[in-house]
N, C-alpha and C positions, 0 to 999 in steps of 0.2 A: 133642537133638531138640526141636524145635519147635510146638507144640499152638496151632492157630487154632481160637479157639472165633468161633462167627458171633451175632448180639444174642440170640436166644432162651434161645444156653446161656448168654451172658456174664451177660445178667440172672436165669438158675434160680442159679446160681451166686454172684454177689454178693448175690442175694436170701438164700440160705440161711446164708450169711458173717453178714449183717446179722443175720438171725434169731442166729443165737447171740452176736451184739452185742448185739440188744436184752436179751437174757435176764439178762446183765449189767448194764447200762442199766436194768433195770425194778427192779435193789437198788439198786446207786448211785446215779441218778437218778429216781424215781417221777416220775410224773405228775404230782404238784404242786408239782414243783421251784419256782424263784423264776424272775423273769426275769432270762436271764443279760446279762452285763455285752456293750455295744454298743461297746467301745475297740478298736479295730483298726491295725491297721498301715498305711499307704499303700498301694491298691493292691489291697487283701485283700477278697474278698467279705463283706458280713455279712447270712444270709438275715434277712430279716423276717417272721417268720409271726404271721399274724394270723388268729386265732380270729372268725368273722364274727360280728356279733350281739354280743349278752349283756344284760344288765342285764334291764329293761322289755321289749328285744326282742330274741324270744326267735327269731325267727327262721318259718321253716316248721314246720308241727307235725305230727305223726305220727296218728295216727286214734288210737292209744293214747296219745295227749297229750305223747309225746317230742317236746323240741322240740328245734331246728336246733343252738342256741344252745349245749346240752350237750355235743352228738356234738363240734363244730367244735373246744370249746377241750377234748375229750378227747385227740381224736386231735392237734391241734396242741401240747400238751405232750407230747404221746411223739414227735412229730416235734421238736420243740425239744430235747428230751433227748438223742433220738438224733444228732441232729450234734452237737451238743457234745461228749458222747464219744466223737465220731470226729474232733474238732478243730475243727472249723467255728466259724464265727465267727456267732451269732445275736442276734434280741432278736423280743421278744414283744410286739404291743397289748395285748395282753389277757393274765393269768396267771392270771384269778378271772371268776365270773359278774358282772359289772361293765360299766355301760356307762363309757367314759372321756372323756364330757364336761363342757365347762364346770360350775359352779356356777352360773354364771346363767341356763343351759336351763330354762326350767319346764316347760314341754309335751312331750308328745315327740314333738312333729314337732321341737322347740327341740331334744332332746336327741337323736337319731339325727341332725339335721344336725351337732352340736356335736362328736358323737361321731366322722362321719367325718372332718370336716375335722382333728380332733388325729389321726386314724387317719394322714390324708395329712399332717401335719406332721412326723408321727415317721419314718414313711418317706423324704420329704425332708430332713430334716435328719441322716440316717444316712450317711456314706459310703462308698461301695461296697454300698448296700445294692439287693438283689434281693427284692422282695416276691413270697411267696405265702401268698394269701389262702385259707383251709380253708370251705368252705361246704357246704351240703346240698342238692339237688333235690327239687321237690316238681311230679308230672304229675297231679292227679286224673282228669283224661278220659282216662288212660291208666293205669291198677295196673297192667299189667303190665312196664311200660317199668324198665327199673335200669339200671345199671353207672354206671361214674366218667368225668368228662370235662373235660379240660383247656381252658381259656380265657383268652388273653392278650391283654396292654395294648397300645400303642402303640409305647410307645418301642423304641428300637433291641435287640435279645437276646432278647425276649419268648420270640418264635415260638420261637426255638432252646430256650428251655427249657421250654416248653409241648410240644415235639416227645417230650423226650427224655423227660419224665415221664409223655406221652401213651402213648410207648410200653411203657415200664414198667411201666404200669397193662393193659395190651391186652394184653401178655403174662403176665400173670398173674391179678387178680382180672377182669378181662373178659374171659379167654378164652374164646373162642364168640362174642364179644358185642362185636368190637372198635369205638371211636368213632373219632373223629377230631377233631384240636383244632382250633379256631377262634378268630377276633376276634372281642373280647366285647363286646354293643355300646353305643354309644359315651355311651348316656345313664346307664351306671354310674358314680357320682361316684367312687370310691376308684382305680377303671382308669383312669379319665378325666384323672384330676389330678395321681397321680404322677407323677412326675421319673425312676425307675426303673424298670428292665425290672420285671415282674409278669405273674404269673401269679394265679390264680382256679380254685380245683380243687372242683368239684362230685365230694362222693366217693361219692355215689349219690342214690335214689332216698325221701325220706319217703313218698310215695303206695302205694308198693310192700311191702307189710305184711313178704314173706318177707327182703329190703333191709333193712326198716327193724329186723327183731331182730339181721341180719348187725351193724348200726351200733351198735349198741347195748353188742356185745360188746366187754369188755378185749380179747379177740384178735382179733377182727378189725378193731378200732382199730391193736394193735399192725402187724398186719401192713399194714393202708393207709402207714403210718409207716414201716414199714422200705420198700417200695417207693416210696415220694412220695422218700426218702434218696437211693434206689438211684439213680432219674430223675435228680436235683437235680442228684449227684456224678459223676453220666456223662457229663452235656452238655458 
């Protein structure tokens, strides 16, 4: 006998698989793992996640002084964690509150240029790499506005995996609340200049006080991770 399950159940379902993934994942691999190694095979995907922000900037700030910068590379090492012990092929920008540019940036208009262009280097120079980038929304003429929302680059795949993890997210921590993904626009330099499909996951709202303790949380960090997984490995 034969069981068709339709997306709703396939993702309550591999969402709950992950969750006792992660549980695992959260002894073996913590959150502060190292960044793993970027050698792949011919052919093979290697996702790139990049924690937006860091060092100096610090990104959008929370009215409670959390800033963007923390949330991004929390939940992007539990999503780097998480595929790797599911076999995936990864690497990281960022692995520490660090910005990663030049030595010779003084300023930091010098060092957030400096920082994305090696951002867009490591991605281009990856092969078979799919970036997606972890960031934070911030509405102030709006506190009420939250949820998570996917936003993809140019190049050719984008859309297809900004669909899959859009839905992902809309069936689970949006539900009620679903968005819909869009082109991101086109004055974003990191979208604009990679070579690889990418996506851009706004996973909620700073502006939004009750959002921003959600963010804040080991578990609901973990669980934006185990769904962002769920999307990536569906598409």
């Amino acid at each position: 006998m034969f069981i068709v399950f339709g997306k709703k159940a396939f993702y309550a379902i591999f969402a709950l698989l992950l969750v006792l993934t992660a549980a695992t994942v959260s002894l073996l691999l913590p959150p502060e793992a190292v960044e793993t190694s970027v050698s792949a095979p011919t052919g093979k995907t290697v996702w790139v996640i990049d924690a937006g922000h860091g060092g100096e900037d610090g990104g959008a700030v929370a009215a409670d002084g959390s800033k963007e910068s923390d949330m991004n590379l929390a939940i992007a090492r539990r999503l780097d964690a998480l595929l790797v012990f599911l076999g995936e092929e990864t690497r990281m920008t960022r692995t520490e509150d660090i910005s990663i540019h030049d030595a010779s940036a003084s300023t930091l208009r010098e060092k957030k240029r400096s920082d994305l262009e090696n951002r867009v280097g490591l991605v281009n120079s990856t092969q078979g790499a799919i970036l997606v980038s972890i960031h934070q929304n911030s509405l102030p003429s709006s506190k009420q506005t939250h949820g998570a929302q996917v936003f993809y680059g140019k190049k050719e795949g984008s859309a297809e995996v900004a669909n899959a993890v859009q839905l992902a997210l809309n069936q689970t921590v949006n539900a009620g609340n679903e968005k819909t993904e869009k082109a991101i626009d086109a004055s974003i330099f990191l979208m604009k200049n990679v070579t690889a499909p990418a996506i851009l996951i706004e996973c909620g709202f700073l502006s939004n006080e009750n959002e921003t303790a959600l963010l804040k949380s080991s578990q609901y960090q973990q669980r934006l991770a185990v769904v962002i997984a769920s999307g990536l490995l569906h598409q």
